[in-house]
MARROMAR-666766 format. One record per residue (C-alpha): residue in three letters; x, y, z. Coordinates in steps of 0.5 Angstrom, whole numbers. Layout:
N
kolba:X:Y:Z
Ala:X:Y:Z
...
***
This chain:
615
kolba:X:Y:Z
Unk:215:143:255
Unk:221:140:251
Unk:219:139:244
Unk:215:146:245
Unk:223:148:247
Unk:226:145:241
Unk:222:148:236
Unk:224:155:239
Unk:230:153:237
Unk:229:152:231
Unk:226:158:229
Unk:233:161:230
Unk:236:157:226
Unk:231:158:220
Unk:231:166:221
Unk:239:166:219
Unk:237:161:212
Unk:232:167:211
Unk:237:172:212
Unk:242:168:208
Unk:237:167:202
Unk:236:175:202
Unk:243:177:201
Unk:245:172:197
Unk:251:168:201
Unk:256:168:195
Unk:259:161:193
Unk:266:160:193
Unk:266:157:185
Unk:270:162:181
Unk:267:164:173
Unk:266:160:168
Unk:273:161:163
Unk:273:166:157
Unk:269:163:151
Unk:272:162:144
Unk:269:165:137
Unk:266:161:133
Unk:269:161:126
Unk:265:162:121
Unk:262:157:117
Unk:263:155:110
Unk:260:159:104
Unk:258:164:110
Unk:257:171:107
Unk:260:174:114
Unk:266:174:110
Unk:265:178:105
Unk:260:183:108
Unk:264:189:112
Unk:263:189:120
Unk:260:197:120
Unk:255:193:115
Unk:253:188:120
Unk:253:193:125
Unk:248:197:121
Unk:243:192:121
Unk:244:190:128
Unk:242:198:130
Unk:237:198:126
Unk:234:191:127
Unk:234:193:134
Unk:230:200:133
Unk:224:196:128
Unk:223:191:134
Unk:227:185:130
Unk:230:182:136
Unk:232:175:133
Unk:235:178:127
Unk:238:184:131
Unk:242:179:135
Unk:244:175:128
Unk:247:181:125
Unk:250:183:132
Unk:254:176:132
Unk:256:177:126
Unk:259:183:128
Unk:263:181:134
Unk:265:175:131
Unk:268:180:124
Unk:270:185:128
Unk:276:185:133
Unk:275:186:140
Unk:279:194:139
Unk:273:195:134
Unk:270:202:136
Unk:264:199:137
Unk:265:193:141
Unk:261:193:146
Unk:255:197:143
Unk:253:191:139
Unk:255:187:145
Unk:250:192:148
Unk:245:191:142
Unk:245:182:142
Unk:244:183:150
Unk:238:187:149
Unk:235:183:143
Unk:237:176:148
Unk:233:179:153
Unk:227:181:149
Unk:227:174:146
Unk:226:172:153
Unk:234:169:153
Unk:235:172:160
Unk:242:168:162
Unk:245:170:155
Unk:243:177:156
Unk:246:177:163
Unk:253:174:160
Unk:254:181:155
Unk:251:186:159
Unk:256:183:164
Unk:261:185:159
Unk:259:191:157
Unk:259:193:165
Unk:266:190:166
Unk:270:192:161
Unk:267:200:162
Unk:270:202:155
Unk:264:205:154
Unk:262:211:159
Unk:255:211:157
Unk:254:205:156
Unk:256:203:163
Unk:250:206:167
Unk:246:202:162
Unk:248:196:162
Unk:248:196:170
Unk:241:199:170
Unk:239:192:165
Unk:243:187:171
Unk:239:191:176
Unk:233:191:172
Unk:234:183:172
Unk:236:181:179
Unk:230:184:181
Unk:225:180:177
Unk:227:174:175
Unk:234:168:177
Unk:240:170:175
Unk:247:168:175
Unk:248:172:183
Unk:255:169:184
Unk:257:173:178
Unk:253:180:177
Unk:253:181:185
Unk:259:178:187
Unk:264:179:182
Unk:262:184:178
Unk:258:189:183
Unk:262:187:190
Unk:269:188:186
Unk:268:193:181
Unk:269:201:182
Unk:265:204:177
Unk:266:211:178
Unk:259:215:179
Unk:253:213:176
Unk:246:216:178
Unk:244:215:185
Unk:238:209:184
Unk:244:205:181
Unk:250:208:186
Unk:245:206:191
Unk:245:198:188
Unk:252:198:187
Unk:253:201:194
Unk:250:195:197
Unk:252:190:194
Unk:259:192:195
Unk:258:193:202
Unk:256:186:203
Unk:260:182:199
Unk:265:186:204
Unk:262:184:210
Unk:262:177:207
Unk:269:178:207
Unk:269:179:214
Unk:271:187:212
Unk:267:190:217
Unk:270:197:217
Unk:270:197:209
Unk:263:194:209
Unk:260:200:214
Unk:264:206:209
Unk:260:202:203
Unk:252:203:207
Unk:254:210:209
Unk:254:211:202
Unk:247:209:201
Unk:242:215:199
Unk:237:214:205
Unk:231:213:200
Unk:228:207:196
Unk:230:200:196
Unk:237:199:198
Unk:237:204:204
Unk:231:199:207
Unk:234:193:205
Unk:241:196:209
Unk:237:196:215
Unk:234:190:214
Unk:242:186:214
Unk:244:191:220
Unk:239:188:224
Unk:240:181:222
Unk:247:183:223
Unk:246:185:230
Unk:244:178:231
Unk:248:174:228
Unk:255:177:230
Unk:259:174:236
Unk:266:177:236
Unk:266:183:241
Unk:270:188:235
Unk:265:184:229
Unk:259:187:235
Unk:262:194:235
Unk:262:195:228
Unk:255:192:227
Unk:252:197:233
Unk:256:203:229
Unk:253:201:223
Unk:246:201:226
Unk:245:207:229
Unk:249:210:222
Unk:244:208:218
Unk:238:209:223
Unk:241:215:224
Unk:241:220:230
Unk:234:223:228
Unk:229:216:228
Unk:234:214:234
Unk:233:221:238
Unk:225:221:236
Unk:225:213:239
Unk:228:215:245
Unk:225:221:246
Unk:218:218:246
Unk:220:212:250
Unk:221:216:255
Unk:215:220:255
Unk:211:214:256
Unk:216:214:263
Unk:218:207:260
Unk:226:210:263
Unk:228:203:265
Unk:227:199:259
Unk:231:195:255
Unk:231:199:249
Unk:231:205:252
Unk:237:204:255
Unk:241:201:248
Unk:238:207:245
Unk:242:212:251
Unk:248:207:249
Unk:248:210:241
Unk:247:217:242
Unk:249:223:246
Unk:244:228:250
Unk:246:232:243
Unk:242:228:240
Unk:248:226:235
Unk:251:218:234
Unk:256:216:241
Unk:256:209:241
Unk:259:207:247
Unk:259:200:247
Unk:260:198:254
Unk:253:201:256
Unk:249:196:252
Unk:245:192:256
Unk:244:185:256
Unk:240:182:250
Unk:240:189:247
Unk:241:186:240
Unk:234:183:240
Unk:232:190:242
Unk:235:194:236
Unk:234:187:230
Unk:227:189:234
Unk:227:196:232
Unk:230:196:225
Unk:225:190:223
Unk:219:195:226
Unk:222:201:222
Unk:223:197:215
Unk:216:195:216
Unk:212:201:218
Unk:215:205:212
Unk:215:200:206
Unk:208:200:208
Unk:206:207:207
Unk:210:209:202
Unk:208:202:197
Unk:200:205:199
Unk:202:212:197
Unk:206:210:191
Unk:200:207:188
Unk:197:214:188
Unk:198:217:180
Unk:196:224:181
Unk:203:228:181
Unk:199:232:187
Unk:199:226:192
Unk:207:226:192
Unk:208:232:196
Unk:201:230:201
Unk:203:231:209
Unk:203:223:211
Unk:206:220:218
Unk:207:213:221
Unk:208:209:227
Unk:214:205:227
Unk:211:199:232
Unk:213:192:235
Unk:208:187:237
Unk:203:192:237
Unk:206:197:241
Unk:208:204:238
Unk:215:205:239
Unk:216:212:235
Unk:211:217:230
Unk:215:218:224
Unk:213:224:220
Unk:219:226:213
Unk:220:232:211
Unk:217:236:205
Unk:223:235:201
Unk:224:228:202
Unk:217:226:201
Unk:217:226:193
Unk:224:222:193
Unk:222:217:198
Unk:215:215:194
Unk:218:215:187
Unk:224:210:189
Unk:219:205:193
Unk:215:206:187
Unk:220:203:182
Unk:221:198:185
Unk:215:195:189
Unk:215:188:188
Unk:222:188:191
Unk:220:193:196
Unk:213:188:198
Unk:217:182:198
Unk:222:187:204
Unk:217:188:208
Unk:214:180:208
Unk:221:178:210
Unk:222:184:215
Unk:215:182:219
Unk:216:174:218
Unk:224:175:222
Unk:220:180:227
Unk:214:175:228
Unk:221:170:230
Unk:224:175:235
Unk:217:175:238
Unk:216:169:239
Unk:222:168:242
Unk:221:173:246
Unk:214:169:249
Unk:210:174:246
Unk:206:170:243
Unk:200:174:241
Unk:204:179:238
Unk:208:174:233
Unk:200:173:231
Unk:198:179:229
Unk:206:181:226
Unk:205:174:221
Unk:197:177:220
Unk:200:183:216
Unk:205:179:211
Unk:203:180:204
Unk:199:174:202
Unk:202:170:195
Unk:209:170:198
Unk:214:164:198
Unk:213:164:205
Unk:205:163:205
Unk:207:156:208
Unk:211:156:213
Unk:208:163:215
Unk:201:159:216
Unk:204:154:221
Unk:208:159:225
Unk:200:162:225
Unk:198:155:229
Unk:203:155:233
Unk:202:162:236
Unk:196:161:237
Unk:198:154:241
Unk:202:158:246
Unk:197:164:246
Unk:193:159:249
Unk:187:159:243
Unk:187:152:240
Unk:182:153:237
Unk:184:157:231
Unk:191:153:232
Unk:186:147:230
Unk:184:150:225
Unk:190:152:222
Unk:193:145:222
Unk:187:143:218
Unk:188:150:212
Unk:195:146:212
Unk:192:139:209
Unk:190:143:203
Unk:192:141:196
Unk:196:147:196
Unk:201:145:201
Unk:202:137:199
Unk:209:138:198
Unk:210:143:205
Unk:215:139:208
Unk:213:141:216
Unk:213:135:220
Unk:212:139:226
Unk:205:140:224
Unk:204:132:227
Unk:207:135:234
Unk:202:140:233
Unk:196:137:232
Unk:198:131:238
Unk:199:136:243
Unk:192:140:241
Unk:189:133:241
Unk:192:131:248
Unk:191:137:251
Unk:183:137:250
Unk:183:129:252
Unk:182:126:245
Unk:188:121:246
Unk:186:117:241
Unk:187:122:235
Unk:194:125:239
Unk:196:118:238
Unk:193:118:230
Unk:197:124:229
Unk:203:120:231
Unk:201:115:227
Unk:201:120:221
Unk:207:122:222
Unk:209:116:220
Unk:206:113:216
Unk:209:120:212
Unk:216:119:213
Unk:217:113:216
Unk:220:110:210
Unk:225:117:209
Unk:227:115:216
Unk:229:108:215
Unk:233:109:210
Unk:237:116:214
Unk:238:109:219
Unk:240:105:214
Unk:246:109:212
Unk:243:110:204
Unk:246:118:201
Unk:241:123:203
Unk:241:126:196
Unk:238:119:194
Unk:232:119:199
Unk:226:123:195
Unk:223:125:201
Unk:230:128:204
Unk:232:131:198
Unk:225:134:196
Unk:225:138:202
Unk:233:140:201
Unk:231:144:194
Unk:226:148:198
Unk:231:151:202
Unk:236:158:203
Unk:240:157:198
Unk:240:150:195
Unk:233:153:193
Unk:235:159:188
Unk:240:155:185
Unk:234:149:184
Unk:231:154:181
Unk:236:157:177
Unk:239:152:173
Unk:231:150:172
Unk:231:157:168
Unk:238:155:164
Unk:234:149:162
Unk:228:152:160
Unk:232:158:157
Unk:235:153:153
Unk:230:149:150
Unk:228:156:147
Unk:235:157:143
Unk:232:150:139
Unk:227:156:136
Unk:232:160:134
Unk:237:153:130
Unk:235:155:123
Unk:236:163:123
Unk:242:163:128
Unk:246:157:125
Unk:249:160:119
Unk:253:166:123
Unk:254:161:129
Unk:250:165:134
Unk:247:159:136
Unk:252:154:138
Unk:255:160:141
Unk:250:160:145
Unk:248:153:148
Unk:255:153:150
Unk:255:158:154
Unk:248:155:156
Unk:251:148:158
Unk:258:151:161
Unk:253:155:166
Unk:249:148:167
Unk:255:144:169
Unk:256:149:173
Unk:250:149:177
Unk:249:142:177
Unk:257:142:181
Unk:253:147:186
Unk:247:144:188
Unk:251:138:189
Unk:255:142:194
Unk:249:146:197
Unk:246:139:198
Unk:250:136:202
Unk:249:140:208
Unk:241:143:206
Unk:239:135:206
Unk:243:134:212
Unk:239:139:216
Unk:233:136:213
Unk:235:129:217
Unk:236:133:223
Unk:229:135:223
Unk:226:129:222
Unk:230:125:227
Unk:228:131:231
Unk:222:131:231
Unk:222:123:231
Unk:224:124:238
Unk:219:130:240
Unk:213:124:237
Unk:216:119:241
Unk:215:123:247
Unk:207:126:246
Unk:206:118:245
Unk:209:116:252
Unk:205:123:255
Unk:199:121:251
Unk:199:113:254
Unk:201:117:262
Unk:195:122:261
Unk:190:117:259
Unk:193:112:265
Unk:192:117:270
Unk:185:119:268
Unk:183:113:268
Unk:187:111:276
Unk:184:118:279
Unk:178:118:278
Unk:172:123:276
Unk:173:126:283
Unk:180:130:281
Unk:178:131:273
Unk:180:138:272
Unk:174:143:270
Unk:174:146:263
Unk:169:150:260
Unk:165:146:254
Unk:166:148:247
Unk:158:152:246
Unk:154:148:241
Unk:152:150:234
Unk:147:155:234
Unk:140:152:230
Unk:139:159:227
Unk:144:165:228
Unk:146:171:224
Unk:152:167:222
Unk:152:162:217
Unk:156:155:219
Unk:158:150:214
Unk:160:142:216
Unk:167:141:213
Unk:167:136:208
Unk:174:137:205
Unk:174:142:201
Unk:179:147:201
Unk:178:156:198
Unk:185:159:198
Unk:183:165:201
Unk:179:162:207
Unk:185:158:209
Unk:188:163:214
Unk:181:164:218
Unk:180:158:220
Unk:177:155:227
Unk:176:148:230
Unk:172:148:235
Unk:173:141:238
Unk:170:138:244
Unk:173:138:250
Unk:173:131:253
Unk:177:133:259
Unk:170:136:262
Unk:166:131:267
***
């Protein structure tokens, strides 16, 4: 059907914004310009008190868990002490610290980013970089800067592998972002093939894959694929396959295309098969999948004794076991403790990699696969909504509409109020029509109207998108537009917190140092965002005109149905099976909906709706 066609459309579109808000497409805005000291105040006793004496306290401060005071005497030494000082950048290292632990995240970030990119101070380098990692990780942060200008341009010698690995990465994408093929695949090779990064690097490879059109852009994708699958997992993929004497498939013949009899990597590119992109992003989101998932249950273990402990997993697409992976002894003990320190980033990896296979199978038809692959998403995670709306619509084409039913309803919930998805409205009217329940399809358009007419109105009425709440609501949760929203949010807050700090900062000019470091950063992202959504609300326009023309047409499909029923007849009904009645007792327990919404049942459930087609 034609609306069934354009929303599998669209869910192409939508994996290329989730790819994008992982990596982390850096803007073209360039840092904000060096900050002038502030001069010490009138009467100040930073004037008669030696640097070596503020940076004394500051140490001290700091190794007492003294953090506001430890910051104070930190600035007063850097603003005392010249910048060639023999401890510069130790109390910029100490004020980054305090900033930090006082929950002054952006303002750490600013002096940790100092210390890294001045690299006077070898051992504090390490620290400073592990400390911007630390942050990344956990909460928003001024991305452009750390991952793009400092880490992506930076050449930091050698640091510990954990750090190498993050460093590493980074680099390769900023290179890849610059369309610096060859230099981005020399970054990724450098990758230790354990922990966080190495996952993540054949996360990008498949979405690389997928999003790469120029033949000599392509050749650099498949190379860097099969160097960081490695020929091992290629040659166990293979060989596996063709014990299942499935010798003709599509995968099979791409993965004959990248290694050699030998066994050794030989990508020769002009034997790949037709669609073997979607073949290999397919393989590379399975991989990411099934490994994260084991090694995060074998992390929770605290017994030193179950590091070591034999453990094996199958790499699997929609259900269908590609290869058995089993890593060696020596490799077990690196691999679990690497998830282990990093286990929210590794848990939000796997979300991301089933979510993007869930997508190709859906494209690929396999409706019933895509189903199970949403199943296994980690529940609590920014996808939750969207996730539960691609559940309904597998179902739909799975041909299960009761639980497609059930989980438009789940859709209704408080919880999801703001989730802008007018496709649900499509949805819903096709599940209606389909069980002969015209005048509820209708309502549903009607619903859809009563929602966004108003939105609509205005789009045609040439009003600036970013001045249609509705529009714009649904434009700062998306891709890129979203992190930056929320980082400029985190900046205001951080900012309101500097208030509690005026009195004993004010003195030694901490700080005003430090709300104008706040309010440059805010001016920033304010100019951002206005740039990010100008072309965010423009997609959410799109969508709801789209869908505008996808509701107009179930309304004249609902008005043909229910002519040619009533002009047929009862002698050409199409015989349906009815819905079995609700048993008066039975082992279950059957409640009448009343409205009322748990969090936890909001996935699970089924509407058994009467068939009306049935005569």
């Amino acid at each position: 059907m034609r609306h069934v066609t354009r929303h599998r459309g669209r869910r192409r579109f939508r994996l290329g914004l989730t790819i994008l808000a992982l990596v982390g497409a850096a803007s073209a805005f360039a840092p904000p310009p060096a900050r002038a000291a502030t001069p010490p105040a009138k009467g100040s006793t930073t004037a008669v008190v030696p640097p070596a004496r503020w940076f004394a306290r500051c140490k001290e401060a700091d190794a007492t868990g003294q953090y506001a005071q430890a910051a104070d005497f930190c600035s007063r030494f850097l603003k005392t002490a010249g910048k060639s000082a023999e401890k510069y950048e130790s109390a910029q290292f100490f004020l980054a610290n305090a900033l930090d632990r006082l929950g002054l995240h952006h303002g750490a970030v600013e002096y940790y980013f100092q210390v890294a990119n001045t690299r006077r101070t070898p051992e504090l380098l390490p620290r400073a970089v592990r400390a911007l990692e630390q942050l990344y990780l956990s909460r928003p942060i001024d991305e452009d800067m750390i991952l793009r200008d400092l880490i992506g341009e930076t050449d930091f010698g050698e640091l510990p592998d954990e750090l190498n690995d993050f460093v590493h990465y980074w680099q390769g994408l900023t290179n890849l972002f610059r369309g610096l093929d060859e230099w981005a695949n020399e970054r990724f090779t450098r990758l230790n093939r354990r922990g966080y990064y190495y996952y993540l690097a054949i996360y990008a490879s498949g979405v690389r894959l997928l999003h790469t059109d120029p033949v000599a852009q392509q050749r650099f994708a498949v190379r860097s694929f099969a160097d960081l699958f490695g020929a091992p997992d290629l040659a166990a993929a293979l060989e596996s396959l063709r014990r299942r004497g499935e010798s003709d498939a599509k995968l099979t013949l791409a993965l004959k295309a990248l290694i050699n009899d030998d066994g050794a990597i030989d990508v020769r590119f002009e034997r790949l098969p037709q669609g073997w992109e979607v073949e290999l992003a397919l393989l590379a989101f399975g991989r990411v999948a099934a490994e994260t998932d084991v090694l995060l249950q074998r992390a929770r273990q605290t017994d030193e004794d179950e590091l070591g402990r034999p453990f094996a997993y199958e790499v699997e697409v929609g259900g269908i076991p590609i290869y058995r992976h089993a890593p060696r002894f020596e490799d077990r003990v690196d691999l679990i403790r690497a998830v282990a320190a990093r286990p929210r980033a590794v848990r939000k990896l796997r979300g991301l990699a089933l979510h993007s296979l869930s997508r190709l199978l859906y494209e690929q038809q396999r409706y019933s696969a895509a189903y199970d692959t949403l199943l296994q998403v980690p529940p609590g995670t920014e996808l939750s909504s969207e996730i539960l709306l691609e559940r309904a619509w597998a179902k739909y084409r799975a041909g299960d509409p009761h639980r497609a039913m059930g989980l438009l309803y789940a859709l209704d919930a408080p919880i999801y109020r703001g989730l802008f998805a007018p496709e649900k409205f499509v949805l819903r009217g096709l599940l209606y029509r389909r069980f002969c329940h015209f005048r509820a399809a209708k309502l549903a358009a009607r619903r859809f109207r009563v929602e966004y007419d108003q939105a609509l109105q205005q789009i045609r009425d040439g009003v600036p998108l970013t001045q249609i709440r509705a529009v714009r609501e649904a434009a700062l949760r998306r891709g890129e537009t979203r992190r930056r929203y929320i980082f400029g949010r985190t900046l205001r807050t951080e900012l309101k917190r500097i208030e509690g700090y005026r009195e004993a900062w004010q003195a030694g000019g901490l700080y005003a140092a430090l709300r104008h470091v706040y309010q440059q950063k805010l001016e920033q992202v304010r100019a951002e965002l206005a740039h990010d959504l100008e072309a965010s609300t423009r997609a959410v326009a799109e969508d709801m005109l789209a869908t505008q023309e996808q509701v107009n047409l179930l309304e004249y499909e609902v008005a043909q149905a229910l002519f040619e029923r009533v002009s047929e007849g009862a002698g050409a009904a199409v015989l349906r099976k009815r819905t079995p009645p609700v048993p008066s007792s039975s082992a279950r327990v059957y409640y009448r909906f009343m409205e009322e919404y748990w969090t936890d049942e909001l996935p699970f459930y089924k509407f058994n709706i009467e068939d009306r087609c049935v005569e």
